[in-house]
C-alpha positions in Angstrom: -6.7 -17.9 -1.5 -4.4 -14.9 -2.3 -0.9 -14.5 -0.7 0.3 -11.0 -0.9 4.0 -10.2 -0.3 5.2 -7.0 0.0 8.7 -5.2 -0.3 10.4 -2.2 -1.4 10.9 -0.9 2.2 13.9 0.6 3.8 15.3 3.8 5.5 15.2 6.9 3.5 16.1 10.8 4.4 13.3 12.9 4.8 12.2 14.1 1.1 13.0 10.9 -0.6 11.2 8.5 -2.2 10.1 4.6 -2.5 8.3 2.7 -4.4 6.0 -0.3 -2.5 5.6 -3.3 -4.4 3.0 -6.2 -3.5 3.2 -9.5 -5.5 -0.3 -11.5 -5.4 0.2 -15.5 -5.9 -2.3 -18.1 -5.8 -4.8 -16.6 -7.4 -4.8 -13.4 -9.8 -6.0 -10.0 -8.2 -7.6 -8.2 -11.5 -11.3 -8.9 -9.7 -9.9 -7.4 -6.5 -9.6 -4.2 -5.2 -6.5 -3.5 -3.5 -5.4 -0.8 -0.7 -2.3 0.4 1.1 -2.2 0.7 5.1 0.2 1.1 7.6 0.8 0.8 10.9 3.1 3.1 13.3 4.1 1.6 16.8 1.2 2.1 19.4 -0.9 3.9 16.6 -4.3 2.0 15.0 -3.7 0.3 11.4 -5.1 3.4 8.9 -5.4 3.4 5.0 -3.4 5.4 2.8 -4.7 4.8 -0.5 -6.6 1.8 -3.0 -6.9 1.2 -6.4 -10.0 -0.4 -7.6 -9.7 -3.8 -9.6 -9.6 -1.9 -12.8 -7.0 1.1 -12.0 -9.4 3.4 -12.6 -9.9 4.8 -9.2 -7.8 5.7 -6.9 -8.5 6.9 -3.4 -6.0 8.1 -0.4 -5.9 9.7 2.7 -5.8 13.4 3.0 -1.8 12.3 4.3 -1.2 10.8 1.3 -2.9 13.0 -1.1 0.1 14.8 -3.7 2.9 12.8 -2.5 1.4 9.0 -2.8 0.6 7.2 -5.9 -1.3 4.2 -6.4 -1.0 1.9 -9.4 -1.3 -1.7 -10.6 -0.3 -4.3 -13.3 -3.1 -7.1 -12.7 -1.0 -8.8 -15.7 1.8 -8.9 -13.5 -0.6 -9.7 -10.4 1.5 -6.9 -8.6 0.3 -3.7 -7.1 2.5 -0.4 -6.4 2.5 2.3 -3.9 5.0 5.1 -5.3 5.9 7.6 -1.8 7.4 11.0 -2.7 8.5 13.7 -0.7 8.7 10.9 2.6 8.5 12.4 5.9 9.4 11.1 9.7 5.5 10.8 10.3 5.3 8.5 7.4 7.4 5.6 9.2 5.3 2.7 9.6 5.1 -0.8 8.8 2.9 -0.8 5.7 1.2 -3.5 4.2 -0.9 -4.4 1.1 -4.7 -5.5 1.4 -7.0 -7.2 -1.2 -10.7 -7.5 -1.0 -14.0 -7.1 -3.2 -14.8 -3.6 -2.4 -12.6 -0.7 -2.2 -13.5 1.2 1.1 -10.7 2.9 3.8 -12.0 0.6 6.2 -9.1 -2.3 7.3 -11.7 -5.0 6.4 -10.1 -6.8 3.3 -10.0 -10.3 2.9 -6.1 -10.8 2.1 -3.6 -9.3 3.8 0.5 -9.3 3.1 3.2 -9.6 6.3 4.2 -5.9 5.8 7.0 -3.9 4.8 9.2 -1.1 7.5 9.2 1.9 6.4 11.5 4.5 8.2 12.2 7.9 7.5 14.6 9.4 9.1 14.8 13.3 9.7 
């Protein structure tokens, strides 16, 4: 079993920045694949980006493409999700997904509580 707990999320101005963090216990996530959703209020759960279990590929949605950046530390069982230039459509509650194969689908094994995300215009 793998508990994922995410935070790093708050209110920022429109143009700012945060950084996501999701901390893995129970079991080390360096064979997992890991991915970023979120969910707005009365919207569907979408991706916005994964990392495989090695770092070395990254994939995001076309939203997140430029501003996002994905990144782990599988030493420090923690995953990142570094948002730049944050706009209004971006607030969501966000959360952090592990699972064997990196796809943009919301099918992961492990999933964290979540993190609010607000950005304000």
């Amino acid at each position: 079993q793998v508990q994922l707990v995410e935070s790093g999320g708050g209110l920022v101005q429109a143009g700012g920045s945060l950084r996501l963090s999701c901390a893995a216990s129970g079991s080390t996530i360096s064979s997992y694949a890991m991915a970023w959703f979120r969910q707005a209020p009365g919207k569907e759960r979408e991706f916005v980006a994964g990392i495989d279990w090695n770092g070395f590929r990254t994939v995001y949605a076309d939203s997140a493409k430029g501003r996002f950046s994905s990144s782990r530390d599988n030493a420090r069982n923690t995953v990142y999700l570094q948002m730049n230039s944050l706009k209004p459509e971006d607030t969501a509650v966000y959360y952090c997904a592990a699972g064997s194969l990196l796809v943009t689908r919301p099918t992961y094994d492990y999933w964290g509580q979540g993190t609010q995300v607000t950005v304000s215009s």
